[in-house]
N, C-alpha and C positions, 0 to 999 in steps of 0.2 A: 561652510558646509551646506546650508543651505542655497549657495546660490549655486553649489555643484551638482546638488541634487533635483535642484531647479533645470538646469542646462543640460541634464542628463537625461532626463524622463524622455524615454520614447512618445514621438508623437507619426506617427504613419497615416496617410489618406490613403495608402492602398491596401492596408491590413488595421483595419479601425479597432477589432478585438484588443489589438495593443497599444491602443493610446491609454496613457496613465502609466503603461507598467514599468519596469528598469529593467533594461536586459543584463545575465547574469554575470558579463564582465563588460569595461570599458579599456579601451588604450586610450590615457588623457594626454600621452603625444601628440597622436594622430586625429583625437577628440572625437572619435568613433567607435560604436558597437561592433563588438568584437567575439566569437565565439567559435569553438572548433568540435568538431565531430567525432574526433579523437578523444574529447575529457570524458574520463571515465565517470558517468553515467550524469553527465551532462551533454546535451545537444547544441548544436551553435543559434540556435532560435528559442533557448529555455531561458525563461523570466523567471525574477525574483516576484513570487506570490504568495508566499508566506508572512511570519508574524511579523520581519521588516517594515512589510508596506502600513503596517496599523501604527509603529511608531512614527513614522516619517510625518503620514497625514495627522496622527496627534500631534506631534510637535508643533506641526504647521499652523493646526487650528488654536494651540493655545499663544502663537504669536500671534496670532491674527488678532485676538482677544485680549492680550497681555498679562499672561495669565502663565505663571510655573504650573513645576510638574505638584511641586510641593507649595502649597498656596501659604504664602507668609501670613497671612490673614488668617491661621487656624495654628500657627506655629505652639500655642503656650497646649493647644489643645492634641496637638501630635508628639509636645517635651512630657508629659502625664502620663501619655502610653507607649512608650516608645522601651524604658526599662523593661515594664511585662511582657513587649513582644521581643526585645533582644534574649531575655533568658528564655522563652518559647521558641524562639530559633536556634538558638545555641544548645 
Protein backbone atom coordinates (compact mmCIF):
# COMPACT_ATOMS: atom_id res chain seq x y z
CA UNK A 1 0.00 0.00 0.00
CA UNK A 2 2.42 2.24 0.57
CA UNK A 3 4.59 1.89 -2.17
CA UNK A 4 1.14 2.58 -4.29
CA UNK A 5 0.64 5.51 -2.60
CA UNK A 6 4.08 6.42 -3.05
CA UNK A 7 3.94 5.96 -7.06
CA UNK A 8 0.67 7.61 -6.99
CA UNK A 9 1.23 11.16 -5.49
CA UNK A 10 0.97 13.71 -8.04
CA UNK A 11 4.08 15.49 -8.65
CA UNK A 12 3.65 18.42 -11.45
CA UNK A 13 6.45 21.23 -12.45
CA UNK A 14 3.91 22.92 -14.27
CA UNK A 15 1.02 23.11 -11.66
CA UNK A 16 3.37 23.14 -8.39
CA UNK A 17 0.08 23.87 -6.11
CA UNK A 18 -0.32 20.01 -6.70
CA UNK A 19 2.75 18.44 -5.80
CA UNK A 20 1.99 16.17 -2.63
CA UNK A 21 -1.73 15.88 -3.42
CA UNK A 22 -3.57 12.37 -4.94
CA UNK A 23 -5.86 13.07 -7.68
CA UNK A 24 -9.30 11.81 -6.80
CA UNK A 25 -9.29 8.66 -9.04
CA UNK A 26 -6.33 6.50 -10.71
CA UNK A 27 -6.74 3.88 -13.61
CA UNK A 28 -3.84 1.42 -12.30
CA UNK A 29 -4.07 -0.13 -15.81
CA UNK A 30 -2.96 2.61 -17.67
CA UNK A 31 -1.07 3.82 -14.29
CA UNK A 32 -2.62 7.34 -14.79
CA UNK A 33 -4.60 10.12 -13.47
CA UNK A 34 -7.85 9.83 -14.34
CA UNK A 35 -10.98 12.17 -13.83
CA UNK A 36 -14.03 13.13 -15.85
CA UNK A 37 -16.32 16.21 -15.94
CA UNK A 38 -19.29 14.12 -15.91
CA UNK A 39 -18.88 12.82 -11.98
CA UNK A 40 -21.48 14.27 -10.20
CA UNK A 41 -20.06 16.85 -8.29
CA UNK A 42 -16.59 15.87 -8.97
CA UNK A 43 -14.34 17.60 -11.49
CA UNK A 44 -11.52 15.85 -13.51
CA UNK A 45 -8.75 18.05 -11.67
CA UNK A 46 -10.46 17.55 -8.05
CA UNK A 47 -7.94 16.20 -5.37
CA UNK A 48 -8.28 14.19 -2.42
CA UNK A 49 -7.76 17.10 0.44
CA UNK A 50 -9.41 15.94 3.12
CA UNK A 51 -8.84 13.79 6.51
CA UNK A 52 -7.28 10.96 3.96
CA UNK A 53 -4.24 13.05 3.54
CA UNK A 54 -3.50 13.19 7.63
CA UNK A 55 -3.62 9.42 7.67
CA UNK A 56 -1.40 8.68 4.96
CA UNK A 57 1.34 11.27 6.09
CA UNK A 58 0.71 9.81 9.78
CA UNK A 59 1.28 6.33 8.84
CA UNK A 60 4.24 7.38 6.84
CA UNK A 61 5.83 9.23 9.68
CA UNK A 62 5.18 6.53 12.29
CA UNK A 63 7.15 4.11 9.87
CA UNK A 64 9.76 6.36 9.52
CA UNK A 65 10.02 6.23 13.38
CA UNK A 66 9.01 2.58 13.98
CA UNK A 67 6.46 3.36 15.69
CA UNK A 68 2.43 1.88 15.69
CA UNK A 69 -0.61 3.49 15.71
CA UNK A 70 -1.05 1.63 19.19
CA UNK A 71 2.47 1.91 20.87
CA UNK A 72 2.99 -1.67 22.58
CA UNK A 73 5.06 0.10 25.04
CA UNK A 74 1.85 1.44 26.91
CA UNK A 75 -0.26 -1.70 26.14
CA UNK A 76 -0.89 -2.79 30.16
CA UNK A 77 -1.75 0.98 30.40
CA UNK A 78 -4.34 1.10 27.49
CA UNK A 79 -5.78 -3.07 28.89
CA UNK A 80 -6.80 -0.74 32.35
CA UNK A 81 -8.85 1.61 30.27
CA UNK A 82 -10.12 0.17 27.65
CA UNK A 83 -13.35 -1.72 29.61
CA UNK A 84 -14.48 2.03 30.84
CA UNK A 85 -14.10 3.39 27.42
CA UNK A 86 -15.86 0.17 25.75
CA UNK A 87 -19.00 0.52 27.93
CA UNK A 88 -18.76 4.54 27.37
CA UNK A 89 -19.13 3.84 23.78
CA UNK A 90 -21.48 1.31 23.80
Amino acid sequence: MADFLCRTQLRSLRYLYLNGCWMRSFDHKRWEYWGSSSDLGWGAWCVESGWMNTWISSVFAMRILDRTLFNLSRLNEFKNKFSKILLEML
